[in-house]
C-alpha positions as CSV (number, residue, x, y, z in Angstrom):
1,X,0.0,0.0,0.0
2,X,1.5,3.2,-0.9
3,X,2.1,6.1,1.5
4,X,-0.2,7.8,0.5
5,X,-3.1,5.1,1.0
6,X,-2.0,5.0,4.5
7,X,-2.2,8.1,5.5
8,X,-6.0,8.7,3.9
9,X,-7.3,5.6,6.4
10,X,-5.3,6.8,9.2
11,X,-7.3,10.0,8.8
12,X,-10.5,8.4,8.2
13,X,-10.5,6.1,11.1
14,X,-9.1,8.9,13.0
15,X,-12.2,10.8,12.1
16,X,-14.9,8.4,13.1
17,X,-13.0,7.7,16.3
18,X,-13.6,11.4,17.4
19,X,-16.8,11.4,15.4
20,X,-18.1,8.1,17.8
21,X,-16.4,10.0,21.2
22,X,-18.6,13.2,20.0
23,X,-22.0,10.9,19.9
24,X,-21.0,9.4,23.5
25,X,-20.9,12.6,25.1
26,X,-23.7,14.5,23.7
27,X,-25.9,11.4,24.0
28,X,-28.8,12.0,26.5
29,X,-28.6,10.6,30.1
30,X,-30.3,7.9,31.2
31,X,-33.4,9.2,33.1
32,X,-33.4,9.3,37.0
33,X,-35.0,6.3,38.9
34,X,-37.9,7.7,40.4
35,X,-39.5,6.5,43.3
36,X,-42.9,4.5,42.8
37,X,-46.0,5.8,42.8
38,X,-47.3,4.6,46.2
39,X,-44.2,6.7,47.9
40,X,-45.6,8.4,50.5
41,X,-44.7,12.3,50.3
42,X,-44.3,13.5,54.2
43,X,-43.7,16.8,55.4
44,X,-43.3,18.2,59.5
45,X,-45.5,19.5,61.1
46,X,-45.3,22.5,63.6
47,X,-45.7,20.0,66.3
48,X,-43.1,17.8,64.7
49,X,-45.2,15.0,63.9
50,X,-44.5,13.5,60.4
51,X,-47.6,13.4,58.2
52,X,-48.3,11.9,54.8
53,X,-49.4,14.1,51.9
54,X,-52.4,12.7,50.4
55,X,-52.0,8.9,50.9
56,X,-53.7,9.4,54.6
57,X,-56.3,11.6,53.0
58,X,-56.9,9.2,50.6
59,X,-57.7,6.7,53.8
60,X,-59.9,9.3,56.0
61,X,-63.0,7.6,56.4
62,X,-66.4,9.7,55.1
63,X,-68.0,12.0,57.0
64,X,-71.4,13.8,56.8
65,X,-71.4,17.5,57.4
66,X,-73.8,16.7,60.4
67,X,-71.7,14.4,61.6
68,X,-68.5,17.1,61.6
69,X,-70.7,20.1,63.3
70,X,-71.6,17.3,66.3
71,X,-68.0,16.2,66.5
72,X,-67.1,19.9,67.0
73,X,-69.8,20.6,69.7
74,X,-68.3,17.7,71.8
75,X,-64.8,19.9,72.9
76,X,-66.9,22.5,73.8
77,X,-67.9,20.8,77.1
78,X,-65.2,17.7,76.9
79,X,-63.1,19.3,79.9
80,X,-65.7,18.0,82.8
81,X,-68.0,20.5,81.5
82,X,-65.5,23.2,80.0
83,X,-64.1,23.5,76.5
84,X,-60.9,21.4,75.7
85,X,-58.2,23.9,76.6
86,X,-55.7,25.0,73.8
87,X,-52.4,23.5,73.0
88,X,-50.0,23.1,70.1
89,X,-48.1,20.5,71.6
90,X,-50.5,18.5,74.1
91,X,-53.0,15.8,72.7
92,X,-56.5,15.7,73.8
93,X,-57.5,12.3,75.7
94,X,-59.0,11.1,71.4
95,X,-55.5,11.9,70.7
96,X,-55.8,15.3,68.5
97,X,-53.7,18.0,69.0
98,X,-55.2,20.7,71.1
99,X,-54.7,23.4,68.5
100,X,-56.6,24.6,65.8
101,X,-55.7,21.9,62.9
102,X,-55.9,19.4,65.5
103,X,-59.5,19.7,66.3
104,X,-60.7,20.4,62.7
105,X,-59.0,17.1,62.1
106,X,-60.9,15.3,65.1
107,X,-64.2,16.7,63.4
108,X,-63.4,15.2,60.0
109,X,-62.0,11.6,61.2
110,X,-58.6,12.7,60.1
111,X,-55.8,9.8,61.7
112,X,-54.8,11.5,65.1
113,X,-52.8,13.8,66.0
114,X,-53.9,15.2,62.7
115,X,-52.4,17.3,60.0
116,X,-51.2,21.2,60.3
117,X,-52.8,23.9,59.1
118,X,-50.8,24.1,56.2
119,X,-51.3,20.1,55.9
120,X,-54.9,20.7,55.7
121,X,-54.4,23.1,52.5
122,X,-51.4,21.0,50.9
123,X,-51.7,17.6,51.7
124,X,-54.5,16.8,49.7
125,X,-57.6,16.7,52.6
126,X,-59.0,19.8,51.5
127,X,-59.8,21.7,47.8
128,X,-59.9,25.4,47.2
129,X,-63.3,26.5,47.1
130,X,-64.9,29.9,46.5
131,X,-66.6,31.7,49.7
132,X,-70.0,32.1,48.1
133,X,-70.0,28.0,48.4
134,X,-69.6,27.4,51.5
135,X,-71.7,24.9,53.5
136,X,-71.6,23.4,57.1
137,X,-69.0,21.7,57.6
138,X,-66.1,23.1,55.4
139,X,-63.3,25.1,56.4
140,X,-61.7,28.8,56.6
141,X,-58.3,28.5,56.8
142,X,-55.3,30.3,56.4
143,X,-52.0,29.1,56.0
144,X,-49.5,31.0,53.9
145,X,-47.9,32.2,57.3
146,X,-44.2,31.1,58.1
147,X,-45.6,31.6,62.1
148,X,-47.6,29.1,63.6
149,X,-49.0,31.4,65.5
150,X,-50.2,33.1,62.4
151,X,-51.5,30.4,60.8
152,X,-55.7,29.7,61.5
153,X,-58.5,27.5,60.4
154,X,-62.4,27.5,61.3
155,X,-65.2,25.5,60.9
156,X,-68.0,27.5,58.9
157,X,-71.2,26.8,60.5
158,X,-73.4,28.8,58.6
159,X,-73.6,32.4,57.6
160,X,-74.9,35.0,59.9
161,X,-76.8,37.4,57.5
162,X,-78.3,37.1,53.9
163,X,-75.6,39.2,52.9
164,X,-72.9,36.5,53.7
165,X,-70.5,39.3,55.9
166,X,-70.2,37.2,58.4
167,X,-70.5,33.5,59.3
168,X,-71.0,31.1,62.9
169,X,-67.9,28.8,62.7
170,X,-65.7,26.4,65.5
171,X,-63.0,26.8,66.7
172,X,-59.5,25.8,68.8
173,X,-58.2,29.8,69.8
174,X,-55.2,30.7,71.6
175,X,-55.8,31.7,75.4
176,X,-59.3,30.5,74.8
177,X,-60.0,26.6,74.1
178,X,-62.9,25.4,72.1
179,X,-65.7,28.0,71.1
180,X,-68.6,28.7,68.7
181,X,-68.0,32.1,67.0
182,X,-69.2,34.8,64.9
183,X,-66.5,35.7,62.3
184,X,-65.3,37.6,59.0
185,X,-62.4,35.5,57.7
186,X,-62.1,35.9,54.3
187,X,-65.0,37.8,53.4
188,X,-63.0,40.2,52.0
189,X,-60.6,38.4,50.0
190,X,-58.0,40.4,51.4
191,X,-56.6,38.8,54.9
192,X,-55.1,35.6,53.7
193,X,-58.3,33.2,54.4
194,X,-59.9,31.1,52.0
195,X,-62.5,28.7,51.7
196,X,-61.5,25.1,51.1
197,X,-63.6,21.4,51.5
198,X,-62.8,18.8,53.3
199,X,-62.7,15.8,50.2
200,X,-64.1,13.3,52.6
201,X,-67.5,15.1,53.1
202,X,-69.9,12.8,52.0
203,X,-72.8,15.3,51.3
């Protein structure tokens, strides 16, 4: 073979040898592994329980909207005649938390010591819904606070006038305990409270 000869497939195989090393490196990763399906998302609450985002909502047993207003009636005289005393770290003989997200979550069945506030908007036991549609049993809560202490939720038990400025609602309140309540919570679209439902009301 001449000298010449040689030199062209030298260069040729020299070509699709950096040609091949090109492909390698530009070729696309393999995709991550990602976890299955039935992975349970948790997240900690201010209480520092873990809880499970939307797997456990997905378990919560049904609930009628009669059946969450009695529930919420029953820590108003639970403490030998007096309303269950607030807490966000103590649990309630049922096993709730003895702040506001912990008693909404005894009303609805939730699994004890129940989710946060900002459980109850995330986690999947609750949808956004608009004010005009509330009914007994669903929820005013507000939880796009970095401070617990900032961070509420109410039961809406009905509204107080025809012109829906006001509503009866339960609640857990600092200092307080357990009481039925007139309030305003998002009426106004302007103070951080929205409506949401519970999804395991059953009517």
């Amino acid at each position: 073979m001449s000298k010449n000869m040689t030199g062209r497939w030298g260069m040729a195989a020299l070509t699709a040898l950096v040609c091949a090393g090109s492909v390698a490196l530009t070729a696309p990763a393999a995709p991550a592994a990602q976890p299955p399906a039935s992975a349970a998302v948790t997240a900690r609450s201010a209480a520092g329980q873990v809880e499970q985002a939307g797997s456990a909502a997905v378990r919560a047993p049904g609930v009628s909207r009669a059946q969450v207003l009695a529930r919420a009636k029953t820590w108003l005289t639970a403490n030998n005649g007096r309303p269950v005393p607030y807490s966000q770290v103590k649990r309630w003989k049922d096993g709730f938390r003895q702040d506001c997200s912990g008693y909404v979550s005894m009303t609805l069945r939730l699994p004890a010591p129940g989710p946060n506030t900002v459980g109850l908007k995330n986690n999947g036991f609750t949808r956004r819904i608009a004010m005009k549609d509330l009914a007994p049993g669903d929820l005013v809560l507000k939880a796009n606070s970095n401070s617990a202490d900032l961070r509420h939720v109410v039961i809406f038990a009905g509204w107080s006038n025809s012109g829906h400025t006001a509503y009866k609602s339960y609640e857990q309140a600092g200092g307080v305990g357990t009481r039925f309540k007139q309030h305003s919570y998002g009426v106004n679209g302007r103070d951080g409270y929205h409506a949401h439902r519970p999804v395991n009301i059953t009517g």
